[in-house]
N, C-alpha and C positions, 0 to 999 in steps of 0.2 A: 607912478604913471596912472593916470585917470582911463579907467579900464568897463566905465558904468557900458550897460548895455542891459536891453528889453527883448525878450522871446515873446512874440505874438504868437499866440496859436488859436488855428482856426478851426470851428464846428462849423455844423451844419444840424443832422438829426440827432437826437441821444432822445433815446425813447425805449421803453422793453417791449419789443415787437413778435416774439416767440410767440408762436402759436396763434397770431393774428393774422388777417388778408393781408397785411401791409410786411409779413415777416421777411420777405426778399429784399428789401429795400435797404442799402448800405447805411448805418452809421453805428451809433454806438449804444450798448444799453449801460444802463443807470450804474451799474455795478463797475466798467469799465470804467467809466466815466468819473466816476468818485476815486476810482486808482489811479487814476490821472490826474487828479487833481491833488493827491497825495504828495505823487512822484516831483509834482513841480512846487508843491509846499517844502517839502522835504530838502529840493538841491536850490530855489530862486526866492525870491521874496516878490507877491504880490505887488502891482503898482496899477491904479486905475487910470482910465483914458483923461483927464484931468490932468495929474500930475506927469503923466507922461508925455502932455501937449505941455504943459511948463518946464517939463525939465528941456524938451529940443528947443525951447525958447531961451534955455540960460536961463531963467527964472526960480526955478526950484532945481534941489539935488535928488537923486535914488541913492538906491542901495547899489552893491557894486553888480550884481546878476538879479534881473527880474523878469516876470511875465507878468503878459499881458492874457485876459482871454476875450476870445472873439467872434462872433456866432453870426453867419450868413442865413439872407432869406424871409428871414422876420416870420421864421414858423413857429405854431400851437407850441408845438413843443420846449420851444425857448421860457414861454411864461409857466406851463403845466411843470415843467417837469426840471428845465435848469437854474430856472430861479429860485423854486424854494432848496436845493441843493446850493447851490452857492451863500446863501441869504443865511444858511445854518453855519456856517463856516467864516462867515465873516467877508466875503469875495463879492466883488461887481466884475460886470463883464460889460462889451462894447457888444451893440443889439445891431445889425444890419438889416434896415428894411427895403424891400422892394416897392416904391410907393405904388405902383401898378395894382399890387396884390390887395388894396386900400382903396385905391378909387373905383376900380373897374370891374372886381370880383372877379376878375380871370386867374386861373391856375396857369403858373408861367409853364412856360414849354418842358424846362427841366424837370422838372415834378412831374408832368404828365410822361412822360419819357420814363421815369422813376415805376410811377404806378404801373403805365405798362409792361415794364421790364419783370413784374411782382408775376403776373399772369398769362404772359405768355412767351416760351422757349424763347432760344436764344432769336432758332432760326423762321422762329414763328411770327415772331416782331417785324423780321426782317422782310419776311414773303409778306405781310398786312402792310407794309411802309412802298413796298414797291410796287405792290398789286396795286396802289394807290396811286402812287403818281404816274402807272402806267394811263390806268384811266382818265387822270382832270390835268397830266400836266406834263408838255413837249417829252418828245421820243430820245431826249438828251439821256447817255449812258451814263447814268446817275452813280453808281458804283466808281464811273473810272475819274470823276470829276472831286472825288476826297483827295486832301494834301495827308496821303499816310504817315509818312513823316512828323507832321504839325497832331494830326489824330492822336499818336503814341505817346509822344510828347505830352499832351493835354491830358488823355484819360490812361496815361501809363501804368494803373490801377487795373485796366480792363483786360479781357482778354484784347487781340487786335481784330476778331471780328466787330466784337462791340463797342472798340473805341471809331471803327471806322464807321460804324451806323451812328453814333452817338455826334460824330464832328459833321456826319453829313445833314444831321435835324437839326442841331447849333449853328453849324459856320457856315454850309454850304446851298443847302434850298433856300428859298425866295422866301421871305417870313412871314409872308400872307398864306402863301398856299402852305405852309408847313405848319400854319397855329389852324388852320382850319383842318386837314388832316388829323392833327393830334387831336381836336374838339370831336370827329367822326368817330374816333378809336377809342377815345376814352369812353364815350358814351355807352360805343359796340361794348365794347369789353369789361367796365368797372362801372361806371354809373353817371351820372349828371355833372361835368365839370365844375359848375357852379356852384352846386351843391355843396362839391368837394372842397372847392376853396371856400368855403366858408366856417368848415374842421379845421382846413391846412394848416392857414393865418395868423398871425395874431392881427387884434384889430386896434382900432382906435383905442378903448379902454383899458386895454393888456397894455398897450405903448404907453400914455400916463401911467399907468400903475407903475410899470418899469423904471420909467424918468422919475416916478416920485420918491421909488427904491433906495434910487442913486448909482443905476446903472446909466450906461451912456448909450444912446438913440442915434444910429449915424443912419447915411442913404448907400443904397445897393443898385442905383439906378431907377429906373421907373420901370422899363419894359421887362429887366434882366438879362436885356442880350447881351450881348459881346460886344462893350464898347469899340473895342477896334474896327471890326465890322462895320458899324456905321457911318455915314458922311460929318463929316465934321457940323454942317448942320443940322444933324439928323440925334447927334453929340450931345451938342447945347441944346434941347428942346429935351432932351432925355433926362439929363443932368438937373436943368433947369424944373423941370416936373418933379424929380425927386427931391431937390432941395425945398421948394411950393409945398409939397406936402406935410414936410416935416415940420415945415412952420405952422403952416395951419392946424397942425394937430397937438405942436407941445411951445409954439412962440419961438423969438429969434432966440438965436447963443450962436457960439462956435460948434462947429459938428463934423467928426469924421464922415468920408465915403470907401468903402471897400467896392472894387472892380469887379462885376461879376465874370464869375469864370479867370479872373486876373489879366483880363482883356484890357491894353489903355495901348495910348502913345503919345506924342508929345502937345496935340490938341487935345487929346482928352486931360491929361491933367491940367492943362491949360482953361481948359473949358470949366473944370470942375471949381479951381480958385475963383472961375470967373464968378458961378452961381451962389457961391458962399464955404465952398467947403474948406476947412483949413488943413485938412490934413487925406493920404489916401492909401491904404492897403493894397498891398500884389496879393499874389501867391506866390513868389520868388523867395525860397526859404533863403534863411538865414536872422542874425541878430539884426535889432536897431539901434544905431547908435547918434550921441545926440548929435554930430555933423551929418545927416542921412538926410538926401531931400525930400522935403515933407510930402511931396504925393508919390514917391516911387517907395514906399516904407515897405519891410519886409514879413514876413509869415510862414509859419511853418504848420503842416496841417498834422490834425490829431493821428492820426496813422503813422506819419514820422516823427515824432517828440520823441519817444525813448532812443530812437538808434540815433537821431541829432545831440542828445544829450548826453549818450554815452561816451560821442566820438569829441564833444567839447568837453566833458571833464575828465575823460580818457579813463573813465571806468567803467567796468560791468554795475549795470543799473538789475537791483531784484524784479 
């Protein structure tokens, strides 16, 4: 029985943040991160985004258990600190960029939400967010207008006060007045957003250097929002920008898109084939396998790899 399947898993930061402004900030440090990449050397076999877009084509074969790795956001951190880790070991990874983060120099909403979370309490975030839109924005009960339910779900990581502030700056405020908010806050409280984004990023040059590596370059949308969220016109203009970008900076090919926040529906994949993408990430853990449609493909995030991996080889993992 033909049994091949692919484990995507999904980063975001891996940095050693200890003892620096930024040490609040969830993800992973370097040490972790190399155990992890052990743990999946050790039970799967490598496979890069190339072979794993031939093998769902019937084109090429894998091994019978592989991973993939996959890194959202198209942060500093990916060139500083993942590449030359990987690049000692023999390993390519698929790069996610946000093309926004490239043309516009804006720090996307999530990152500023991030940073702010580094500096101020839980419930301190939370009085500066509503003290705010008490002042520039309708008398609507901002609090009771979160889907708690949909909150839990999405940042089920959090506690539930901060998954409910976290769904109300993502899914729920007006995205004008919420990207200008976060531009007042960040300023207050941490430093020049612009600035910022221009540490966050990788840029132009980091991007070629990575494609020249032989890792793969996919798009994360342009704005970063929650493709769901948006109107189906609003979809294609978004899609369509990030795929522009990508060209512009490394030439045509085939190229994945990862969903941010693992936000799509059936216009957005729709939309995405249209601008060129061939292939598209969730965040719906689980295997890929090669009858999987190619833009609902699955992922599993670095937080849950070992208890995913324990309970498909049905052993205690060291």
């Amino acid at each position: 029985m033909n049994d091949q399947r692919v484990l995507a898993v999904m980063y975001h930061y891996v940095r050693d943040r200890c003892g620096t402004p930024e040490e609040g900030i969830r993800g992973l440090d370097t040490a972790s991160f190399a155990r992890q990449l052990d743990l999946l050397c050790a039970h799967l076999e490598p496979v890069g985004w190339p072979r794993l877009r031939a093998w769902q084509q019937k084109d090429a074969s894998i091994p019978e258990a592989c991973f993939l790795l996959t890194f959202d956001d198209g942060l500093a951190d990916h060139a500083e600190v993942v590449a030359p880790i990987l690049e000692a070991r023999g390993l390519t990874g698929v790069f996610f960029v946000s093309g926004g983060s490239l043309e516009t120099g804006r720090m996307h909403a999530a990152h500023q939400i991030h940073l702010l979370q580094t500096v101020l309490e839980e419930d301190a975030l939370a009085t500066a967010v509503y003290d705010w839109l008490a002042r520039n924005e309708s008398a609507e009960d901002w609090p009771q207008a979160v889907d708690r339910e949909a909150a839990r779900r999405l940042y089920h990581y959090e506690s539930s006060e901060r998954a409910d502030l976290k769904y109300l700056l993502h899914c729920t405020l007006p995205v004008c007045s919420r990207n200008r908010m976060l531009d007042e806050l960040v300023e207050q409280q941490v430093s020049d957003p612009r600035e910022l984004a221009r540490k966050w990023y990788l840029d132009g040059s980091a991007l070629f250097a990575l494609n020249a590596a032989g890792h793969t370059i996919g798009g994360h949308g342009f704005t970063h929002e929650p493709q769901a969220r948006l109107s189906p016109r609003e979809q294609l203009r978004d899609l369509s920008r990030s795929a522009a970008v990508l060209r512009s900076l490394l030439g045509p090919g085939e190229r994945p898109l990862s969903y941010p926040f693992g936000s799509y529906n059936a216009d957005v994949a729709r939309h995405a084939a249209e601008v060129g993408f061939v292939q598209a990430f969730t965040t719906r853990p689980g295997w890929i396998r090669q009858g999987d449609r190619a833009f609902e493909l699955h992922r599993v995030d670095t937080i849950a790899v070992d208890t995913f991996l324990e309970q498909e080889l049905l052993c205690p993992l060291p």
